[in-house]
C-alpha positions as CSV (number, residue, x, y, z in Angstrom):
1,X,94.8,34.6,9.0
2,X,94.5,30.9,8.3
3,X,91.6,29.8,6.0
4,X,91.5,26.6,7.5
5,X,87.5,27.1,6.3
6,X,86.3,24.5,3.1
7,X,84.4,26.2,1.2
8,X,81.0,24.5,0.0
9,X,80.8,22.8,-3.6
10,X,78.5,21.8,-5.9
11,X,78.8,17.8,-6.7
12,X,80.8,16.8,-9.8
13,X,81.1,13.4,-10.7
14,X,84.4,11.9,-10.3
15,X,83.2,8.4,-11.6
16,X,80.9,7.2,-14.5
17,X,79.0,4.3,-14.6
18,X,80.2,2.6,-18.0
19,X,77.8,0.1,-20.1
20,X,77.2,-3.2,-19.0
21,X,76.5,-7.1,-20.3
22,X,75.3,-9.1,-17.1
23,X,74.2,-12.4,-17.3
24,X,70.3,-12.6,-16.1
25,X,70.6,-13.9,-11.7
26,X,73.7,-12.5,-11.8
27,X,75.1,-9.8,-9.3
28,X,75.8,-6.6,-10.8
29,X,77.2,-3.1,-9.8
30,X,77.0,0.3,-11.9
31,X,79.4,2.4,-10.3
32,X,79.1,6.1,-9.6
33,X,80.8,8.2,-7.4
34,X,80.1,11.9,-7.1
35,X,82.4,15.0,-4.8
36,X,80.9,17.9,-3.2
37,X,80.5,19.6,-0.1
38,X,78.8,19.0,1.9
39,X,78.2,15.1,0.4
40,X,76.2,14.6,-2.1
41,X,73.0,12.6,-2.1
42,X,73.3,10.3,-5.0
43,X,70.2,9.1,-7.0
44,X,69.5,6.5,-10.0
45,X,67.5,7.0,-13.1
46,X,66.9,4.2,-15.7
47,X,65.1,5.4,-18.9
48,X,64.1,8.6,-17.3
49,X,62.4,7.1,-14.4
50,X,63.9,7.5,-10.9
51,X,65.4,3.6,-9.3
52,X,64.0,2.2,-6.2
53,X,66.3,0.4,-3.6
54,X,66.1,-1.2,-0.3
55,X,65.9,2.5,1.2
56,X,62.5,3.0,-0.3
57,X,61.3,-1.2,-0.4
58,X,63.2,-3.6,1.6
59,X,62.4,-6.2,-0.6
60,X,64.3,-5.0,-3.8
61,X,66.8,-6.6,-4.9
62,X,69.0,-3.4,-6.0
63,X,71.2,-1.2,-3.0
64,X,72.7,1.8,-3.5
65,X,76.4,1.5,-2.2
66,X,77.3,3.9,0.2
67,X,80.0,5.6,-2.0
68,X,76.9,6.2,-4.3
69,X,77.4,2.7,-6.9
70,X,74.3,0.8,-7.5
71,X,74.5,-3.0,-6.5
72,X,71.7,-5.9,-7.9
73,X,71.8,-8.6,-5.8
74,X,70.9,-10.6,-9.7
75,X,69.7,-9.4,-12.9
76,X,65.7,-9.9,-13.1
77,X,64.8,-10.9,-16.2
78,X,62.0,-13.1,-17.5
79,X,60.0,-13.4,-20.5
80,X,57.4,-10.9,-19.3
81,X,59.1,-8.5,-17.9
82,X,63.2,-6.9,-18.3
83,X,63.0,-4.3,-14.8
84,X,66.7,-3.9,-15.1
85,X,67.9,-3.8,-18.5
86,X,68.0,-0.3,-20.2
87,X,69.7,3.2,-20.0
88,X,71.0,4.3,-16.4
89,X,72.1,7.5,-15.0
90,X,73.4,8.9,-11.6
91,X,72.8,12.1,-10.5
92,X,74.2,13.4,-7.5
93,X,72.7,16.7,-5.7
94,X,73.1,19.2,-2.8
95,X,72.5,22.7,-2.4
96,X,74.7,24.2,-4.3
97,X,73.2,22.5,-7.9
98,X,73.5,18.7,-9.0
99,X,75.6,16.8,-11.4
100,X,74.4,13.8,-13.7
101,X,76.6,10.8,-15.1
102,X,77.3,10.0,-18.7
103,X,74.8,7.2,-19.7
104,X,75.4,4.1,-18.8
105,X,73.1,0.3,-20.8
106,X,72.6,-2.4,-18.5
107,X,72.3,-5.3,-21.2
108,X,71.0,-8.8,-20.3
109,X,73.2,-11.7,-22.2
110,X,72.2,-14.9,-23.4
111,X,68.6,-13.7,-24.9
């Protein structure tokens, strides 16, 4: 018979997010992009700590792309506080197990 049936597969990712050096209120994308079946839901971490974007607060200024890339609208950065500079990871999940990025810096220039 045919096998015209896909079977399911646990996510892999099929592209890393690589280190960056933004200019602070600059736009800025980390890209990710992970396979599986069925989709994968894709998720940031920076420094261990899971990334919010306009899906959980409308008012942030960071998206997540719908091929699973993480877009800032521009760099925060201020003398009291750096919310988007450090050590980032994807990790993209379903059922079947999940699959994390290589590590990826977001560094601010012009300190």
């Amino acid at each position: 018979g045919s096998h015209s049936q896909l079977e399911d597969t646990a996510p892999r990712i099929v592209e890393h997010p690589t280190d960056l050096l933004v200019s602070k209120g600059e736009p800025a994308t980390l890209s990710c992009k992970a396979e599986g079946r069925p989709a994968p839901a894709v998720e940031w971490y920076k420094d261990g700590e899971r990334v919010e974007t306009d899906r959980e607060d409308p008012r942030s200024h960071r998206t997540l792309l719908p091929g699973g890339s993480l877009f800032f609208l521009r760099i925060l950065h201020g003398r009291r506080g750096k919310p988007d500079e450090g050590v980032y990871v994807c990790v993209a999940r379903n059922y079947l197990g999940e699959a994390t990025s290589r590590n990826a810096s977001l560094a601010v220039a012009g300190e």
